[in-house]
C-alpha positions as a Markdown table, in Angstrom:
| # | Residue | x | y | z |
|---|---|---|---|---|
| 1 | Unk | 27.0 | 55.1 | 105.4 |
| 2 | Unk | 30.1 | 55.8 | 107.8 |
| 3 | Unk | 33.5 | 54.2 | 107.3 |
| 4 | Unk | 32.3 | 51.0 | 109.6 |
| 5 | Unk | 29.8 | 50.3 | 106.9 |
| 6 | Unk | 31.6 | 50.7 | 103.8 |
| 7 | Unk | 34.1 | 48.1 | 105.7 |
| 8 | Unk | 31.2 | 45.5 | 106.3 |
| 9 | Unk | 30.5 | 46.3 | 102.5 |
| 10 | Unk | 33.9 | 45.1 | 101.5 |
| 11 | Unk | 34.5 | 42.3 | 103.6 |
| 12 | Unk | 31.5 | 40.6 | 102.3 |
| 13 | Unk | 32.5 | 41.4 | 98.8 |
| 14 | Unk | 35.8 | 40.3 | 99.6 |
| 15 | Unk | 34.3 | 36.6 | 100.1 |
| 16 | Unk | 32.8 | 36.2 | 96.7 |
| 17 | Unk | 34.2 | 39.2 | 94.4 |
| 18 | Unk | 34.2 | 37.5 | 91.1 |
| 19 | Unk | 30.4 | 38.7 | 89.9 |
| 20 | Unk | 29.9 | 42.5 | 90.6 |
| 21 | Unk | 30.6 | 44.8 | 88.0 |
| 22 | Unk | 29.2 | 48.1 | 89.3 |
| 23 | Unk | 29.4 | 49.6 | 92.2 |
| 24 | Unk | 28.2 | 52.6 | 93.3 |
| 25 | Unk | 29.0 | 54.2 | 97.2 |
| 26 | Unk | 28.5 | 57.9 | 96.0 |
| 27 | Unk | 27.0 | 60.3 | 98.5 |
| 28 | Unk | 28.4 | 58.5 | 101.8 |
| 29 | Unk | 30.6 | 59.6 | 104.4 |
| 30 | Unk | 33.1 | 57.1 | 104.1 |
| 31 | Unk | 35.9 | 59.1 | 104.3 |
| 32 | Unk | 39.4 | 58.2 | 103.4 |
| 33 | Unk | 39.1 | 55.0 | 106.1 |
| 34 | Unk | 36.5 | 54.0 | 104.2 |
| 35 | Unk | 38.1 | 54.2 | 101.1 |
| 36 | Unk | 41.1 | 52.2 | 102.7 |
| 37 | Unk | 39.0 | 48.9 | 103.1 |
| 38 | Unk | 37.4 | 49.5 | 99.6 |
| 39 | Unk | 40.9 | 49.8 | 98.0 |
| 40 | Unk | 41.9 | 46.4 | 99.4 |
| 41 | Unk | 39.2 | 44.9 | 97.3 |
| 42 | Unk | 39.8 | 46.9 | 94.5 |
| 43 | Unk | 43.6 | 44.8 | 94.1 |
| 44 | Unk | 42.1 | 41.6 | 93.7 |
| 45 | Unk | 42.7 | 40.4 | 91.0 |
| 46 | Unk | 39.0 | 38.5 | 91.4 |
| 47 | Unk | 36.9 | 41.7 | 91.5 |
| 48 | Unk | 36.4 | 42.4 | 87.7 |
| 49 | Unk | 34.7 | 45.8 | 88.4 |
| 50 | Unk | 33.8 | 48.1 | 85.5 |
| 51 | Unk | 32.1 | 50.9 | 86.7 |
| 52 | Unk | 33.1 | 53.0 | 90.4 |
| 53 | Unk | 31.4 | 55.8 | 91.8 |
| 54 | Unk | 32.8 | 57.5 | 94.5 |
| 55 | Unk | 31.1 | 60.8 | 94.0 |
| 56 | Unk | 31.1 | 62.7 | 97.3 |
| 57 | Unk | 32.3 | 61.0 | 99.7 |
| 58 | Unk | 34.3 | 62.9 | 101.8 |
| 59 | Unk | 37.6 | 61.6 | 100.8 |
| 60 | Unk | 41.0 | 63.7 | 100.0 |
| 61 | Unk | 44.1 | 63.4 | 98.3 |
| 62 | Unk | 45.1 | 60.4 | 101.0 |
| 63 | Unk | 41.9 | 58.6 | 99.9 |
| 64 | Unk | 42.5 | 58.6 | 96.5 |
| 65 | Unk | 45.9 | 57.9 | 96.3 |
| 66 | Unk | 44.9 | 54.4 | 98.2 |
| 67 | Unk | 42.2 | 54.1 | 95.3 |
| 68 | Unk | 44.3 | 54.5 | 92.7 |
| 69 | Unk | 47.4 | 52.8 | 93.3 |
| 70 | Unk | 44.9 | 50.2 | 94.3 |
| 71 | Unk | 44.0 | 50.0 | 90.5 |
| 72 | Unk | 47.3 | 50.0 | 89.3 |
| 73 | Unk | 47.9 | 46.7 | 90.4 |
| 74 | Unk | 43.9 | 45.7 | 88.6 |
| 75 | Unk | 43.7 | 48.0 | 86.2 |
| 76 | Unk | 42.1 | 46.1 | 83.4 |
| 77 | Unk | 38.6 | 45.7 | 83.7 |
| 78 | Unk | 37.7 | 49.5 | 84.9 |
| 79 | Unk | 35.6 | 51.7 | 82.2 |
| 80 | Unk | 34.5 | 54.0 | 84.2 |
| 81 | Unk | 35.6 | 56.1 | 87.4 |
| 82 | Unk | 34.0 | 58.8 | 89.4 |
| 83 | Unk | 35.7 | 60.7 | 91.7 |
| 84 | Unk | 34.1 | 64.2 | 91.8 |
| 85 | Unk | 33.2 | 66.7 | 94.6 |
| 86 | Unk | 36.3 | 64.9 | 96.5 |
| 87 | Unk | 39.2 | 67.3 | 97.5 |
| 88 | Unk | 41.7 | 65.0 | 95.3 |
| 89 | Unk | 45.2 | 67.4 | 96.0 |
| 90 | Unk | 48.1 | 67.7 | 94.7 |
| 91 | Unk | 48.9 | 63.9 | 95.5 |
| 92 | Unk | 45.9 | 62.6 | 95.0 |
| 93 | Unk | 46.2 | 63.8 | 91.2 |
| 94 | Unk | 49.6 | 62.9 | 90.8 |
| 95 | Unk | 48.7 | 59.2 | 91.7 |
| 96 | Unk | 45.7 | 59.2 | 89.2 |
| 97 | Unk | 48.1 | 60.5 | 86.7 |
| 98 | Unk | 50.4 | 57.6 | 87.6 |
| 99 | Unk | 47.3 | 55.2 | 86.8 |
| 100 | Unk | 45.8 | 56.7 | 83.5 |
| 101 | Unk | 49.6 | 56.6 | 82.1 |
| 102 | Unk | 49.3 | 52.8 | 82.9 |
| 103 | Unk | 48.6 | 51.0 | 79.2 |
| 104 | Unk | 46.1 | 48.4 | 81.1 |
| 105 | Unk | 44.2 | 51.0 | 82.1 |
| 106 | Unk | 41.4 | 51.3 | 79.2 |
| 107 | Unk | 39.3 | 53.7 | 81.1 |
| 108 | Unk | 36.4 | 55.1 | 78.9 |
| 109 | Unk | 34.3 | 57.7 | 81.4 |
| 110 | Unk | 36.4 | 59.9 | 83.9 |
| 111 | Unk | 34.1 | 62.1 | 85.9 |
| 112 | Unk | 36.4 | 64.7 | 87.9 |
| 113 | Unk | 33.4 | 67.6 | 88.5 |
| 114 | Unk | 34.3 | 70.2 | 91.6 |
| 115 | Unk | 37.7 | 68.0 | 92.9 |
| 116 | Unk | 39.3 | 71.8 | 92.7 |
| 117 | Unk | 41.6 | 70.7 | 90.2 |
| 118 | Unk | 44.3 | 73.8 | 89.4 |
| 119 | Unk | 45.5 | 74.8 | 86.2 |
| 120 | Unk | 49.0 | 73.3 | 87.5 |
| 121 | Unk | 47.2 | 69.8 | 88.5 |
| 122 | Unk | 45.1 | 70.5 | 85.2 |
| 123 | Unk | 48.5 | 70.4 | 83.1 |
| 124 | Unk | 49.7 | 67.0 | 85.3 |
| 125 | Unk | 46.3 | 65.3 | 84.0 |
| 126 | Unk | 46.7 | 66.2 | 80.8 |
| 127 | Unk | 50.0 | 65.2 | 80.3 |
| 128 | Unk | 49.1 | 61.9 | 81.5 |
| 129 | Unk | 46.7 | 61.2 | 79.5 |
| 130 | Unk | 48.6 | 62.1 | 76.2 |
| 131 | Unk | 50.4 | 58.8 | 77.1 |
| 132 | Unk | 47.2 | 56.5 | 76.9 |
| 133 | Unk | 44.5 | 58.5 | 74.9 |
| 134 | Unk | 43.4 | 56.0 | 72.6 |
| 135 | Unk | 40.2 | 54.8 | 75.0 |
| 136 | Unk | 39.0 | 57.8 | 77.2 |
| 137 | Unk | 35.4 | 59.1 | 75.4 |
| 138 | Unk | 34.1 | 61.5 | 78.4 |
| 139 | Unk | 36.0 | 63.7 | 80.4 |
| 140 | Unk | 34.0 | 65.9 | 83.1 |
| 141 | Unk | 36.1 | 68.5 | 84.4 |
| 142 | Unk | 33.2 | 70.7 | 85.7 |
| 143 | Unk | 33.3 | 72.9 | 88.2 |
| 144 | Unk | 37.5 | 73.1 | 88.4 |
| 145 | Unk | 39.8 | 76.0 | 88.1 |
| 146 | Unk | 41.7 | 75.4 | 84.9 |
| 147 | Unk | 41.6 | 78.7 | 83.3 |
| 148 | Unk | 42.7 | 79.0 | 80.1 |
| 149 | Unk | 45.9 | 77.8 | 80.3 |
| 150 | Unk | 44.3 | 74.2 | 81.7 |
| 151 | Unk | 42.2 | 74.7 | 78.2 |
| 152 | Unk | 45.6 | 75.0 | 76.2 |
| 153 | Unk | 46.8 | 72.1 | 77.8 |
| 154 | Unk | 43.7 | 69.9 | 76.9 |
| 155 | Unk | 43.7 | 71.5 | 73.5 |
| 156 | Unk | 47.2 | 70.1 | 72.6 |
| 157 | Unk | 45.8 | 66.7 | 73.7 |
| 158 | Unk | 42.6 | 66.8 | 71.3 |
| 159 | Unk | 45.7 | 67.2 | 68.3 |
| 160 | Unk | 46.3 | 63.7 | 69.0 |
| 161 | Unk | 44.8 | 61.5 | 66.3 |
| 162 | Unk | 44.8 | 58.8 | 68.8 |
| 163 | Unk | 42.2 | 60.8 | 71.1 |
| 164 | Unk | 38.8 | 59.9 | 70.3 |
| 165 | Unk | 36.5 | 62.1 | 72.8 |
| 166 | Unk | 33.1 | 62.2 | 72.5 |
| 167 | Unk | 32.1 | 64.4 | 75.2 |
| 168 | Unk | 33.6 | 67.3 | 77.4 |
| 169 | Unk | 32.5 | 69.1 | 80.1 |
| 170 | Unk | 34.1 | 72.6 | 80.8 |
| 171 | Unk | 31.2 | 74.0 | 82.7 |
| 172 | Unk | 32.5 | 76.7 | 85.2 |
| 173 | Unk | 36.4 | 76.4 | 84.6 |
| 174 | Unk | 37.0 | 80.2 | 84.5 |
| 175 | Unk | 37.7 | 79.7 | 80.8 |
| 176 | Unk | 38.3 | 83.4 | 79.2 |
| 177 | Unk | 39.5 | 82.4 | 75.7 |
| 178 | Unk | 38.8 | 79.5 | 73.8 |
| 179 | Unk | 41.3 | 80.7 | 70.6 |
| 180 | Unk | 43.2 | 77.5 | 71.3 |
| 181 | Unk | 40.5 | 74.8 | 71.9 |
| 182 | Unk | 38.7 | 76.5 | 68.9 |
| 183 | Unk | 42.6 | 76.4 | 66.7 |
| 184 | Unk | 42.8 | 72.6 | 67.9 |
| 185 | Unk | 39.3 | 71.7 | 66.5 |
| 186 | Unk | 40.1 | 73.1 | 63.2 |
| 187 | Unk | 43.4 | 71.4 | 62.4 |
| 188 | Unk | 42.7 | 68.1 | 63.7 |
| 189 | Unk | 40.5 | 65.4 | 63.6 |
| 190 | Unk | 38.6 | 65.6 | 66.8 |
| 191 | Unk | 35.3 | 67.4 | 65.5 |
| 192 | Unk | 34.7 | 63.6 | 63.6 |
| 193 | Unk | 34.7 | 62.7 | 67.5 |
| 194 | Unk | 33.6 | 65.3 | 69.4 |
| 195 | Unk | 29.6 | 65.1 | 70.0 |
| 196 | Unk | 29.0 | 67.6 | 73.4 |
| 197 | Unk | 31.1 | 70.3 | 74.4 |
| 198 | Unk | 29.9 | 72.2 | 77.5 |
| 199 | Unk | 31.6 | 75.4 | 78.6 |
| 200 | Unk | 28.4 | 76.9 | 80.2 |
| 201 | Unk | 29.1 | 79.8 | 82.8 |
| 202 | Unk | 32.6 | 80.7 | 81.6 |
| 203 | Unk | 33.1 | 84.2 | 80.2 |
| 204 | Unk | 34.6 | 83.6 | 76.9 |
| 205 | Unk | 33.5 | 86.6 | 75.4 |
| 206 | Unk | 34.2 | 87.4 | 71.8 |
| 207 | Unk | 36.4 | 84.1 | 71.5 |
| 208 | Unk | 33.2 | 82.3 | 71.5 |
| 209 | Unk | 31.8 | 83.3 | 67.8 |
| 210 | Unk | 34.6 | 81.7 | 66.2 |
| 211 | Unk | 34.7 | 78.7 | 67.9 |
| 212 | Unk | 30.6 | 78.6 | 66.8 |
| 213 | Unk | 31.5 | 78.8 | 63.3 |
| 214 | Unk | 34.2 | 75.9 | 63.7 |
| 215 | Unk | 31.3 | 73.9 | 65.0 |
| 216 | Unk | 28.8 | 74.7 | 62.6 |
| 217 | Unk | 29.3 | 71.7 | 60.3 |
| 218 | Unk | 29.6 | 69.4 | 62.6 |
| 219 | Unk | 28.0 | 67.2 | 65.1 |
| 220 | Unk | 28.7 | 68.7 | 68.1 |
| 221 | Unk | 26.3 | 69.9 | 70.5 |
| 222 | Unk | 27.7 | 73.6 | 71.5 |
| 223 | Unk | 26.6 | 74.5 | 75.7 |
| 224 | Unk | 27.6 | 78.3 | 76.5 |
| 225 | Unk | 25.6 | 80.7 | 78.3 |
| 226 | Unk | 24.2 | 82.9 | 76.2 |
| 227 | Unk | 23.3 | 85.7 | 79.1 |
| 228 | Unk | 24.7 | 84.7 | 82.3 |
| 229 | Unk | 22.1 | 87.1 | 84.0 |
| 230 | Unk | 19.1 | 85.4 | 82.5 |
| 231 | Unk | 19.1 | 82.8 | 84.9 |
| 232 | Unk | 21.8 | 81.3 | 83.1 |
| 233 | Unk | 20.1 | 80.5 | 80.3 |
| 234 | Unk | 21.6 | 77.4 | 78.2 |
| 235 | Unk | 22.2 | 77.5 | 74.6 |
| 236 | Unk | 21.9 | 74.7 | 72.5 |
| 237 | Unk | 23.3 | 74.1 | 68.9 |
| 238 | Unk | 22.0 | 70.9 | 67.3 |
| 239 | Unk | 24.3 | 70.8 | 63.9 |
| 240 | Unk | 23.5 | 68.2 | 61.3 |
| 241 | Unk | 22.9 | 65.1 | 63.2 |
């Protein structure tokens, strides 16, 4: 689908909103036009949508920005967003910032894999979502450039008592050291939480023993790469269920 069919799309959902709860355009080349006529929709106050998927479609940081300040002014009813393999940009993540600072905003799922987020745009996120932590339970930052310092950042956040994840996806971040994520887990609550922590394809070298001990009594599934020249071979912990 082009941007003159995601426009049909909308105007006819536009004429009887109420019902739809999912809705998923991912892998279309709407573009950021596309996304414009979407993100009128998405401000009714009608359209009680829970789920969006908007997984590769072409947009950038001007596309996103009309998505989320669309959902600023409907933020209620959305649990789940996906925005990855989208070039988001520097405004495109400072206007999703905006929106997960928003205490409406009750968002459970945020799926941000290859949006070549920077450890700078990395820090903006974060710091947003130490505002309103309390209902996010996934976070897929996959395939982003955070480096370590982005894992500091997110570290800090997992000390909040009020930031429940479940899952967290980390998988090619160009994470050296985990010595803070593995510091954060051990004097917080987050491992009562915390059920899948993926930070496969990331040389974290010796940092990476340590943070496997921290895990061992818990329930967390561990994913590192045990050899990265073995076909990245994946290695999974299963700790007391």
């Amino acid at each position: 689908m082009t941007d003159e069919g995601c426009s049909d799309v909308t105007s006819a959902l536009k004429s009887n909103p109420s019902h739809l709860r999912e809705l998923d355009l991912s892998g279309n080349n709407l573009g950021d036009s596309g996304v414009k006529n979407l993100s009128d929709l998405l401000m009714n106050p009608q359209f009680k949508l829970e789920k969006l998927q908007l997984r590769y479609c072409y947009m950038t940081d001007e596309g996103c920005s009309d998505v989320t300040s669309a959902l600023k002014s409907n933020p209620s009813h959305l649990r789940e967003l996906d925005l990855s393999v989208n070039k988001l940009g520097n405004t495109g993540v400072k206007n999703l910032s905006d929106l997960l600072m928003n205490p409406q905003f009750k968002l459970e799922k945020l799926h941000l894999y290859r949006c070549r987020i920077t450890e700078k745009q990395s820090l903006i996120l974060t710091s947003a979502l130490k505002s309103n932590p309390s209902h996010l339970r996934e976070l897929d930052l996959n395939w982003n450039n955070l480096g370590d310092s982005g894992v500091k950042n997110l570290s800090d956040l997992l000390m909040n008592p009020q930031f429940k994840l479940e899952k967290l996806h980390l998988y090619d971040c160009g994470i050296t050291d985990v010595s803070s994520l593995t510091q954060s887990l051990t004097n917080s609550k987050a491992l009562q939480f915390l059920k899948e922590l993926d930070l496969s394809d990331n040389e974290i070298g010796d940092s990476k023993q340590r943070l496997r001990d921290e895990l061992r009594d818990s329930n967390c599934v561990l994913r590192v790469d045990e050899d990265r020249l073995a076909n990245f071979r994946i290695d999974r912990i299963s700790i007391k269920v």
